[in-house]
MOPAC internal coordinates of N, CA, C and O (Angstrom, degrees):
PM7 1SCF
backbone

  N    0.0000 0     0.00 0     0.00 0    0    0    0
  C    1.4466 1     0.00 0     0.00 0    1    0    0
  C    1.5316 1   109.12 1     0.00 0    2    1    0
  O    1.2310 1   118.96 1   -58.57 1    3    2    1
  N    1.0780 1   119.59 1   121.43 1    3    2    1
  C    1.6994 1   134.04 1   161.81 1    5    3    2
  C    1.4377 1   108.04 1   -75.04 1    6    5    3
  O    1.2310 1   132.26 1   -63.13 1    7    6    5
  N    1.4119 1    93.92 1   116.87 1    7    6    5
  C    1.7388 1   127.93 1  -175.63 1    9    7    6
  C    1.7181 1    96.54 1   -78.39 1   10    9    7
  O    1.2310 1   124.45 1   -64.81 1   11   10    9
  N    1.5317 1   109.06 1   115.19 1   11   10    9
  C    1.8686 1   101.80 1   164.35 1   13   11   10
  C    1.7644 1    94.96 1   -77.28 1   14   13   11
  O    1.2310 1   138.78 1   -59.34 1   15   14   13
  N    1.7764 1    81.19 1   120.66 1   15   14   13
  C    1.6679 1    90.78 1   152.22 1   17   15   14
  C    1.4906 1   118.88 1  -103.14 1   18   17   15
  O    1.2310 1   122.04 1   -50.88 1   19   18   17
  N    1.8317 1   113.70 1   129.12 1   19   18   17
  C    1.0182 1   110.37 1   178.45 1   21   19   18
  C    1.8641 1   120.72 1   -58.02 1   22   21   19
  O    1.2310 1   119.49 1   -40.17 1   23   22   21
  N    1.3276 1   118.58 1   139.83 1   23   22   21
  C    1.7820 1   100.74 1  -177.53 1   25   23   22
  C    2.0905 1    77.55 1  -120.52 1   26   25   23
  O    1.2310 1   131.49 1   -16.10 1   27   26   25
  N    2.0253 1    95.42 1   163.90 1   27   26   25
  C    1.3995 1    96.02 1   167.03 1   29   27   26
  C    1.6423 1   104.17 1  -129.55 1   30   29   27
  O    1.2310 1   135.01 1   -60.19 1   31   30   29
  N    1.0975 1    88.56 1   119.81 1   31   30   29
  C    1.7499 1    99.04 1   175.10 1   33   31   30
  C    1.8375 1   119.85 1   -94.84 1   34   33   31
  O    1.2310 1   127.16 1   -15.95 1   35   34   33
  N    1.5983 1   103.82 1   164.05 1   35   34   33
  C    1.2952 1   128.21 1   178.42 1   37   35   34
  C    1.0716 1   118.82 1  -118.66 1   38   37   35
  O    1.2310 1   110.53 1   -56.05 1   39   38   37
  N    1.6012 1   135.40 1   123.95 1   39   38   37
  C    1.2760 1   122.84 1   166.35 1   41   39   38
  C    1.4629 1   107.42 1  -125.76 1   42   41   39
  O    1.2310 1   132.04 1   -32.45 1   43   42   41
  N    1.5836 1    94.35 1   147.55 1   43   42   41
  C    1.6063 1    99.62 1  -167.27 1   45   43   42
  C    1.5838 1    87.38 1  -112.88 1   46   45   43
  O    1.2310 1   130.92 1   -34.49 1   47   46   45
  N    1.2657 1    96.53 1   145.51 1   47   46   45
  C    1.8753 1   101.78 1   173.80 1   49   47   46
  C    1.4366 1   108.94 1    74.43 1   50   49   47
  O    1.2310 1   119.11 1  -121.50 1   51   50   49
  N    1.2750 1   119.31 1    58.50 1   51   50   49
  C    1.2680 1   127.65 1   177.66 1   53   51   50
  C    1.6077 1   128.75 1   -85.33 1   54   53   51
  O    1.2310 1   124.84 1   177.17 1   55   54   53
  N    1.4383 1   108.31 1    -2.83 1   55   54   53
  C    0.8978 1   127.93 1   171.92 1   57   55   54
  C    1.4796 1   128.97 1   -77.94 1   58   57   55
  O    1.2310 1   123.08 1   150.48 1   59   58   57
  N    0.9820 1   111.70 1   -29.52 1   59   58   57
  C    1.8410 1   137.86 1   164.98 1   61   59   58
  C    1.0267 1    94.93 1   -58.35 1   62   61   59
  O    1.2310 1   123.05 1   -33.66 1   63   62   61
  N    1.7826 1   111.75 1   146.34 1   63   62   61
  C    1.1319 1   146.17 1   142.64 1   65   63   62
  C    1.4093 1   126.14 1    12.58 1   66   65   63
  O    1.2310 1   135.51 1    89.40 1   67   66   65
  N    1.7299 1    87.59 1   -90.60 1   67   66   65
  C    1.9185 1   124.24 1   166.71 1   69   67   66
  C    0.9652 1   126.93 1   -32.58 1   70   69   67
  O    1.2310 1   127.02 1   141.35 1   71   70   69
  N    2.0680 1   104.10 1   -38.65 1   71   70   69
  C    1.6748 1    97.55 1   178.72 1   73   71   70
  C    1.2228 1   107.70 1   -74.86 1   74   73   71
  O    1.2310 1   106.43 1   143.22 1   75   74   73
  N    0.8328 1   142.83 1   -36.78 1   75   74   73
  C    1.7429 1   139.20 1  -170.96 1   77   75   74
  C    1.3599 1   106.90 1   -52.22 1   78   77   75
  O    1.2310 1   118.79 1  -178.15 1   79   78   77
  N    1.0470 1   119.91 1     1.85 1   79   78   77
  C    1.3796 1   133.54 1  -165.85 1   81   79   78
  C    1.8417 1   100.82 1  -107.78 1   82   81   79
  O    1.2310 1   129.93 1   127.54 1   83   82   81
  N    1.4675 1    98.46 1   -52.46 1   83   82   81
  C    1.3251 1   115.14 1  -164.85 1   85   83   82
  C    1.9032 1   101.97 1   -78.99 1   86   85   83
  O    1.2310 1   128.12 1   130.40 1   87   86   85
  N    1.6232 1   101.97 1   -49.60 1   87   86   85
  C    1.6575 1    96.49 1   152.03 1   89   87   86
  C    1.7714 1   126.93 1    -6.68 1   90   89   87
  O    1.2310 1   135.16 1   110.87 1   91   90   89
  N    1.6620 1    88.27 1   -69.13 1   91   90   89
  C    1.3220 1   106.14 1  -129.99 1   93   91   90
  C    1.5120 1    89.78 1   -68.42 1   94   93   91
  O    1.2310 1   121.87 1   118.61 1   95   94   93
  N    1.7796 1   114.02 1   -61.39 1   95   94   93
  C    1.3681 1   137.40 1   179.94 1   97   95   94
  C    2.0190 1   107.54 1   -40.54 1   98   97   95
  O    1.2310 1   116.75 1   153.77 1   99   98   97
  N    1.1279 1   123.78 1   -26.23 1   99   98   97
  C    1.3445 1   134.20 1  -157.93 1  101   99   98
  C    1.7375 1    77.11 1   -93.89 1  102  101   99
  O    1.2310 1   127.86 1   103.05 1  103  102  101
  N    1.3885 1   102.48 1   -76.95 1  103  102  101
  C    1.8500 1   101.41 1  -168.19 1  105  103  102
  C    1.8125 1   109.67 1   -45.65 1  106  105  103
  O    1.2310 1   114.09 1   135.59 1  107  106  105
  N    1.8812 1   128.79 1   -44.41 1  107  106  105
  C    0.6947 1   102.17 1   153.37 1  109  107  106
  C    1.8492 1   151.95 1   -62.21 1  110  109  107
  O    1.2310 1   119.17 1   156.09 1  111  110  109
  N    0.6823 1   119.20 1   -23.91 1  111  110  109
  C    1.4930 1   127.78 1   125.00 1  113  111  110
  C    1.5059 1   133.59 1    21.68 1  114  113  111
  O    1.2310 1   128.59 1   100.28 1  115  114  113
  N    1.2828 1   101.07 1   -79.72 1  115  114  113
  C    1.4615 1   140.74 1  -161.46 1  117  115  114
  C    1.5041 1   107.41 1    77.21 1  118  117  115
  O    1.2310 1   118.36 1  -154.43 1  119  118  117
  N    1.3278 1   120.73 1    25.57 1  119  118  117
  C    1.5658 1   117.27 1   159.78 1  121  119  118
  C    1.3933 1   122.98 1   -54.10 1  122  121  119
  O    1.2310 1   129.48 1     5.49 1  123  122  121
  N    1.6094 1    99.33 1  -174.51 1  123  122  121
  C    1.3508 1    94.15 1   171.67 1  125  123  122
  C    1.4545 1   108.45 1  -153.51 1  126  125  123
  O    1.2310 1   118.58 1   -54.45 1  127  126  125
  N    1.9035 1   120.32 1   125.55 1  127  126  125
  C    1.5248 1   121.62 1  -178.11 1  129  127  126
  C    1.0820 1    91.43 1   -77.22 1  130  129  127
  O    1.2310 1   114.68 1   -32.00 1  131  130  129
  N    1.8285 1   127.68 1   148.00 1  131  130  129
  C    1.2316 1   139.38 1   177.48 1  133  131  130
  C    1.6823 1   115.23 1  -125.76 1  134  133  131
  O    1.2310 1   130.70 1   158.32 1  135  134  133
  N    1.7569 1    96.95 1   -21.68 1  135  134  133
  C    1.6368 1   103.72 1  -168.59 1  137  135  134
  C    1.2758 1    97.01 1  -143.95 1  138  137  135
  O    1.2310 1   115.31 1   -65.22 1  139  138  137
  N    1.1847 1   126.50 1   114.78 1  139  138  137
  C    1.6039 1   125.21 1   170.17 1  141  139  138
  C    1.9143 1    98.58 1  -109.91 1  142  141  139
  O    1.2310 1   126.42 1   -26.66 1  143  142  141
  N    1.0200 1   105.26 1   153.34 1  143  142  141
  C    1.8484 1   134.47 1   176.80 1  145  143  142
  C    1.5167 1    99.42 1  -122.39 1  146  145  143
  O    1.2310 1   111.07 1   -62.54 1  147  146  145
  N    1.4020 1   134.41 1   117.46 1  147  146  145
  C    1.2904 1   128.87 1   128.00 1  149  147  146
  C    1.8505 1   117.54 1  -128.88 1  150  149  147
  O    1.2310 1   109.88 1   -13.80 1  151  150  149
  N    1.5653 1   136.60 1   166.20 1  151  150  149
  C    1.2978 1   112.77 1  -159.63 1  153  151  150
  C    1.8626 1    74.32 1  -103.89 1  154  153  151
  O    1.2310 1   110.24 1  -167.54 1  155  154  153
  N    1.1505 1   135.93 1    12.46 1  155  154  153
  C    1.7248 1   119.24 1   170.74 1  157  155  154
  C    1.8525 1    99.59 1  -118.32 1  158  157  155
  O    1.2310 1   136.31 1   -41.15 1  159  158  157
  N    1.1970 1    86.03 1   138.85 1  159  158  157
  C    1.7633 1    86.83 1  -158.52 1  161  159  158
  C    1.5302 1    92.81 1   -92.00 1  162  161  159
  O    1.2310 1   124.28 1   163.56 1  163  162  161
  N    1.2032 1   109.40 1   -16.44 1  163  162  161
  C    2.0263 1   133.63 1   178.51 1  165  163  162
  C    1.7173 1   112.08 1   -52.10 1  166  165  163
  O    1.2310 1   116.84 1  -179.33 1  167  166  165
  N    1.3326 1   123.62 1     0.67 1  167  166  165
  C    1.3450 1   133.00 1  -174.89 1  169  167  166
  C    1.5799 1   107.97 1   -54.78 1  170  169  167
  O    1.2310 1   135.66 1    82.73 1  171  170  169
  N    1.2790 1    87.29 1   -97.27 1  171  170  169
  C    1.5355 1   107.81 1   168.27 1  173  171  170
  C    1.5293 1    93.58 1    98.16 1  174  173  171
  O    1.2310 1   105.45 1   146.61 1  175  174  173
  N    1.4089 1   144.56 1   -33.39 1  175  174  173
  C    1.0224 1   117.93 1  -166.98 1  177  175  174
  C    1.7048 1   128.64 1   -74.40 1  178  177  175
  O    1.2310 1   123.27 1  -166.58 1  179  178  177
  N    1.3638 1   111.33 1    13.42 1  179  178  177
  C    1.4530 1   110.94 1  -177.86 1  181  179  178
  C    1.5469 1   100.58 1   -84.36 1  182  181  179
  O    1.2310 1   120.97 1   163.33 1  183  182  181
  N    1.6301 1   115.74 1   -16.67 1  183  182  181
  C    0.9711 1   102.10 1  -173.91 1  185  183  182
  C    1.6741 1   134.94 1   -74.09 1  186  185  183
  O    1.2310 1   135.14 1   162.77 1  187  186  185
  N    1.3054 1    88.30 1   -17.23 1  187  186  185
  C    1.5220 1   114.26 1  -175.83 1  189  187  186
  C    1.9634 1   106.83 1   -77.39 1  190  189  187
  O    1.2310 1   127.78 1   157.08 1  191  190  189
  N    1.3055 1   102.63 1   -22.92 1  191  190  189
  C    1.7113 1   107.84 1   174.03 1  193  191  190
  C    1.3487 1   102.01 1  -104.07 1  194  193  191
  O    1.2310 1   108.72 1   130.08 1  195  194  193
  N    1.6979 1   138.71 1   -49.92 1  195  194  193
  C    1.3956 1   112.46 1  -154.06 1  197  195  194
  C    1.6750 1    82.40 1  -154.08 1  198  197  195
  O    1.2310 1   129.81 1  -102.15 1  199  198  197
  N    1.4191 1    98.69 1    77.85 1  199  198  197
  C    1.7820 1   105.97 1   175.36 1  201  199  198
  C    1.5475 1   117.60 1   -46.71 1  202  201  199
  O    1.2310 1   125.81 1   135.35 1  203  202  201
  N    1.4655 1   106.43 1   -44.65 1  203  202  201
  C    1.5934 1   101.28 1   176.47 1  205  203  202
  C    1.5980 1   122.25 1   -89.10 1  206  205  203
  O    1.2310 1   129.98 1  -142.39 1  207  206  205
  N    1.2411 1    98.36 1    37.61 1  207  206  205
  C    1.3668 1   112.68 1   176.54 1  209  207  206
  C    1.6250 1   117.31 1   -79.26 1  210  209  207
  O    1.2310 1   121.74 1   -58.00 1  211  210  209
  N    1.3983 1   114.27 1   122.00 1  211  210  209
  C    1.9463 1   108.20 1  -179.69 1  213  211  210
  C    1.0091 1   103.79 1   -53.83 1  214  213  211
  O    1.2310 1   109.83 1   -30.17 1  215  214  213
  N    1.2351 1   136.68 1   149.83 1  215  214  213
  C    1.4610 1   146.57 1   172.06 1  217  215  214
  C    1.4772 1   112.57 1  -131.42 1  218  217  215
  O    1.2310 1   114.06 1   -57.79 1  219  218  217
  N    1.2435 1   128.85 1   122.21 1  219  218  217
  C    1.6291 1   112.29 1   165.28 1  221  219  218
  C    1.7090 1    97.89 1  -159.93 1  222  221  219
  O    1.2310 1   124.67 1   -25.06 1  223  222  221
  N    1.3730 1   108.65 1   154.94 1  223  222  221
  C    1.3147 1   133.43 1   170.79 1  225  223  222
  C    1.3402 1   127.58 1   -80.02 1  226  225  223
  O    1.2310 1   123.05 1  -177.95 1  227  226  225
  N    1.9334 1   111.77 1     2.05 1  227  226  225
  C    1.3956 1   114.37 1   168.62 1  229  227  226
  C    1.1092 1   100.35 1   -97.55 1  230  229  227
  O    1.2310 1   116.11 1   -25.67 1  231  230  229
  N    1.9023 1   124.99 1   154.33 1  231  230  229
  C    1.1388 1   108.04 1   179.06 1  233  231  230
  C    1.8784 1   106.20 1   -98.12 1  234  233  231
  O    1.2310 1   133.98 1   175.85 1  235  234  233
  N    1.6216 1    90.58 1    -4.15 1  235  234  233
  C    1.8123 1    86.51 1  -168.78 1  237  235  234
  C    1.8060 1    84.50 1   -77.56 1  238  237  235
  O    1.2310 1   108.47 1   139.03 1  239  238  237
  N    1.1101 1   139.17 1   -40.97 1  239  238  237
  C    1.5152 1   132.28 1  -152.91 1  241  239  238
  C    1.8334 1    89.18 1   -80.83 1  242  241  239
  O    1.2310 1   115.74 1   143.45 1  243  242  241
  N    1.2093 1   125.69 1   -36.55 1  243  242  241
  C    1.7362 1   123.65 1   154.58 1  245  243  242
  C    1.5193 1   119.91 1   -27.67 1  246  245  243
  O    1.2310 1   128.65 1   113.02 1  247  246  245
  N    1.4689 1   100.95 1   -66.98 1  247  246  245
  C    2.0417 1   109.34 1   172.57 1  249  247  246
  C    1.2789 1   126.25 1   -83.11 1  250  249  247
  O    1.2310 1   116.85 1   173.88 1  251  250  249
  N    1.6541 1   123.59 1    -6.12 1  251  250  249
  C    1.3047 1    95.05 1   141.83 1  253  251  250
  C    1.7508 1   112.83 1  -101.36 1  254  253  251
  O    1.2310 1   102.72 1  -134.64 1  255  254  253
  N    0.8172 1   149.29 1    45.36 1  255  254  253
  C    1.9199 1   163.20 1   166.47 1  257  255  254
  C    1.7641 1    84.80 1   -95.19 1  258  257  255
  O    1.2310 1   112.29 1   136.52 1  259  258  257
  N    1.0886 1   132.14 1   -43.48 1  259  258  257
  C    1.6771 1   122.28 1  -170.39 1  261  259  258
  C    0.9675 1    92.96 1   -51.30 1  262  261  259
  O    1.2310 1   127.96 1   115.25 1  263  262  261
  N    2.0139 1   102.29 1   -64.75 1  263  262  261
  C    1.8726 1    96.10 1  -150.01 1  265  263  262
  C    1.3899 1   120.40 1   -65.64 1  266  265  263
  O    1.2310 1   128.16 1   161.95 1  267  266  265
  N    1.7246 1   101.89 1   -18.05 1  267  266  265
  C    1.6555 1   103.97 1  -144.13 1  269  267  266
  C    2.2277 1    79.44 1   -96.25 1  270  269  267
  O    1.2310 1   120.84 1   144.81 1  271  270  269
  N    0.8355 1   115.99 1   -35.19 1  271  270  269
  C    1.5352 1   120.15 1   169.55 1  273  271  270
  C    2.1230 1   118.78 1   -64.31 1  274  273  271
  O    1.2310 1   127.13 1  -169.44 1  275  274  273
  N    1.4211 1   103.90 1    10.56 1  275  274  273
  C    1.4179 1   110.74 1  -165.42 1  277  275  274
  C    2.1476 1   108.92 1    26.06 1  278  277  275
  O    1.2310 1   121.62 1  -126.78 1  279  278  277
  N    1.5894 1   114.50 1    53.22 1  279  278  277
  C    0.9927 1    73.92 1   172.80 1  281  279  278
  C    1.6625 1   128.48 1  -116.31 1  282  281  279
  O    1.2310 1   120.19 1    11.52 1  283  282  281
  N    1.5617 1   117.24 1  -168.48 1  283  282  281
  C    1.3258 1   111.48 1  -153.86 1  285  283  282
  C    1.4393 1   112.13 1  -100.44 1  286  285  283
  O    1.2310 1   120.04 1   152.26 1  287  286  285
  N    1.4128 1   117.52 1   -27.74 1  287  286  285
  C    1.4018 1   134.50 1   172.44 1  289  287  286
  C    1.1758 1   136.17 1  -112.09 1  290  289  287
  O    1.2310 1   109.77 1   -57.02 1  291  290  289
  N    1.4226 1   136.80 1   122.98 1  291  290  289
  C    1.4108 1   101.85 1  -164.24 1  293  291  290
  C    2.2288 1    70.49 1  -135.07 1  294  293  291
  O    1.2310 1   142.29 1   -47.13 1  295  294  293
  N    1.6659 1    74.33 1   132.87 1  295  294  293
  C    1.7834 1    94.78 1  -176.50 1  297  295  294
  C    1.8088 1   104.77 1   -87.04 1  298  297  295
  O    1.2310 1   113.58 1   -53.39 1  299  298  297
  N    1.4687 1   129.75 1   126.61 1  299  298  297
  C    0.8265 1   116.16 1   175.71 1  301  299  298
  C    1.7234 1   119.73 1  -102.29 1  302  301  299
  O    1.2310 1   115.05 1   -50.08 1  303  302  301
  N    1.5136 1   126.99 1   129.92 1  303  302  301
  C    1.6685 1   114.31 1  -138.68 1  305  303  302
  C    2.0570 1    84.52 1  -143.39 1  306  305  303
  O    1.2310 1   126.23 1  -164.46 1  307  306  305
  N    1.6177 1   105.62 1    15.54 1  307  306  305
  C    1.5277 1    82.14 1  -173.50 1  309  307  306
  C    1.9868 1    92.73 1  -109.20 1  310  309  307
  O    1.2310 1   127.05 1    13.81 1  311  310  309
  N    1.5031 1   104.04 1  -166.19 1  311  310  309
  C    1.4064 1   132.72 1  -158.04 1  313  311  310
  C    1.9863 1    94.14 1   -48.38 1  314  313  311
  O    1.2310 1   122.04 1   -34.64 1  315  314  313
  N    1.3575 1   113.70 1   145.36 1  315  314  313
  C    1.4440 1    90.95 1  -175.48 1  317  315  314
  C    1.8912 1   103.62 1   -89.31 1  318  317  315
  O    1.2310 1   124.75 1  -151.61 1  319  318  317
  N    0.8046 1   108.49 1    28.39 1  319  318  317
  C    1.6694 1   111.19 1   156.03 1  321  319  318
  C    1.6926 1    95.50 1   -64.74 1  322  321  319
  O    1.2310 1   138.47 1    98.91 1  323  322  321
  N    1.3101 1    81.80 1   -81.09 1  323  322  321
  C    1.8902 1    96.91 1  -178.15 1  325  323  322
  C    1.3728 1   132.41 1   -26.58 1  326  325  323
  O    1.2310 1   127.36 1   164.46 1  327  326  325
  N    1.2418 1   103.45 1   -15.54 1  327  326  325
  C    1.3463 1   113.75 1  -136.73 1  329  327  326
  C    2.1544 1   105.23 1   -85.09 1  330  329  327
  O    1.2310 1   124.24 1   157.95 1  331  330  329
  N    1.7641 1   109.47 1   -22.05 1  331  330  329
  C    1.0913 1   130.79 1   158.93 1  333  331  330
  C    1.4060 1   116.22 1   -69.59 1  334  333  331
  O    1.2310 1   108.22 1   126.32 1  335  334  333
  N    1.3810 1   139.62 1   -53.68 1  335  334  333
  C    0.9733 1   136.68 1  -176.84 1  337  335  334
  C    1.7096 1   127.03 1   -72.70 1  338  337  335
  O    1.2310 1   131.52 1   159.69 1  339  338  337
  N    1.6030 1    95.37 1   -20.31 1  339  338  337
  C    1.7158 1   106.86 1   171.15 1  341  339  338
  C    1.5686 1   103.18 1   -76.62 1  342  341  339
  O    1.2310 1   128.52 1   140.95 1  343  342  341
  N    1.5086 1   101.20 1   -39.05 1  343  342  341
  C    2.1596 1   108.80 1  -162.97 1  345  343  342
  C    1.3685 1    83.37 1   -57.95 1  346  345  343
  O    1.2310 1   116.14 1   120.35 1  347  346  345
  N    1.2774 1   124.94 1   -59.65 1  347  346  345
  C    1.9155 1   114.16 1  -160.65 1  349  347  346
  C    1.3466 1   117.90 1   -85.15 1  350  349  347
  O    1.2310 1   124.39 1  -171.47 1  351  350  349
  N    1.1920 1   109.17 1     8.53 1  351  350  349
  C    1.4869 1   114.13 1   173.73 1  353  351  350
  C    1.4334 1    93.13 1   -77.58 1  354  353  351
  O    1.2310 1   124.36 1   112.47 1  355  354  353
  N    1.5831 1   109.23 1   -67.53 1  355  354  353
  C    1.9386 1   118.82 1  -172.44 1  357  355  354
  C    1.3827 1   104.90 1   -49.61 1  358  357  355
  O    1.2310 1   104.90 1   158.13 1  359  358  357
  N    1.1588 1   145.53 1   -21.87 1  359  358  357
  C    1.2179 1   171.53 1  -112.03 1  361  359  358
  C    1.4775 1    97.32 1  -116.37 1  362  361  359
  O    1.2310 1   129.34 1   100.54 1  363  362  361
  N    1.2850 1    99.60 1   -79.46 1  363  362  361
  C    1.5643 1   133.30 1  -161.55 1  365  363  362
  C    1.8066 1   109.06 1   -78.92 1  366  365  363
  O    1.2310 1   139.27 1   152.03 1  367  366  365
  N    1.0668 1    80.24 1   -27.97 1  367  366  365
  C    1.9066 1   107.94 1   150.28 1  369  367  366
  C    1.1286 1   135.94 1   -74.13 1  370  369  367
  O    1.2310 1   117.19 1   173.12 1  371  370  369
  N    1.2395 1   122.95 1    -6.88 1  371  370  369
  C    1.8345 1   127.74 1   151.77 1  373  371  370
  C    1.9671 1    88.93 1   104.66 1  374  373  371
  O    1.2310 1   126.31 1   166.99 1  375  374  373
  N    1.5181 1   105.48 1   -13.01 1  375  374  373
  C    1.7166 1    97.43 1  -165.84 1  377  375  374
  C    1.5130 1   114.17 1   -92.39 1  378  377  375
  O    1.2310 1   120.01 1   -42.40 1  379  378  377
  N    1.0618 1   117.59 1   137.60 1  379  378  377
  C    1.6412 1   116.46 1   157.17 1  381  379  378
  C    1.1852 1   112.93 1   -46.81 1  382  381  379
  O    1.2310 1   119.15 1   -41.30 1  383  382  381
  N    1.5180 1   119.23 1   138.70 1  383  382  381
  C    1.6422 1   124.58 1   148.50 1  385  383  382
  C    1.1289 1   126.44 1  -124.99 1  386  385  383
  O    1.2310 1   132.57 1   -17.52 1  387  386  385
  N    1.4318 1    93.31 1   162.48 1  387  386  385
  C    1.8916 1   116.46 1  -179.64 1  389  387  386
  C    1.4360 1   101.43 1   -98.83 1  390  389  387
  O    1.2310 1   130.23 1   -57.92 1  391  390  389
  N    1.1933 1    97.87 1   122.08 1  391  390  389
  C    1.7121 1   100.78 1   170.65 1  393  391  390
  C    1.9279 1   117.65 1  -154.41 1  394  393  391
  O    1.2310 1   123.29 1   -78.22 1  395  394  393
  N    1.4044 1   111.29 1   101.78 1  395  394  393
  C    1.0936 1   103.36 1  -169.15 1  397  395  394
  C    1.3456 1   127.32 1   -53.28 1  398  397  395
  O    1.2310 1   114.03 1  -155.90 1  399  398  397
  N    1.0831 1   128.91 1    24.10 1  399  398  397
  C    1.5706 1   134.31 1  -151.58 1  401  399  398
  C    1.7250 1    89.64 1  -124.41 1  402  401  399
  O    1.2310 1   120.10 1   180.00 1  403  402  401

């Protein structure tokens, strides 16, 4: 028998498109978002998947929410400029990432 292990993920750039995507697949799952990053606090849609999810518009108060949230994934969902400087942030952060790039 395969044990569900709970994992807790981060997504930065939640405001995009993609994450709704990345949402959706995580909630099916039975995961759990713990730390969301976007710089428009006007989203609202994390709330509708993982209400007690941290939310904030700093990104330094974002990287420490990883450590202080132990979490394991941090999904990267912003502009693909960005998309290097978020991977080695999670990186440099002890966490695995998702990054379609």
């Amino acid at each position: 028998m395969i044990e569900n292990i709970n994992k807790r993920f981060a997504i930065i750039g939640v405001a995009g498109y993609i994450a709704l995507r990345h949402l959706k697949a995580i909630k099916s799952l039975g995961q759990n978002v713990v730390s969301v990053h976007d710089l428009f606090d006007s989203v609202g849609v994390i709330d509708s998947y993982f209400p007690d999810a941290y939310f904030t518009t700093n990104f330094n108060s974002f990287m420490h929410s990883i450590h202080e949230d132990n979490v394991d994934y941090l999904t990267v969902c912003t502009p693909n400029y960005l998309h290097c400087p978020h991977t080695l942030a999670g990186l440099e952060a002890g966490v695995d990432v998702i990054c379609e790039k």
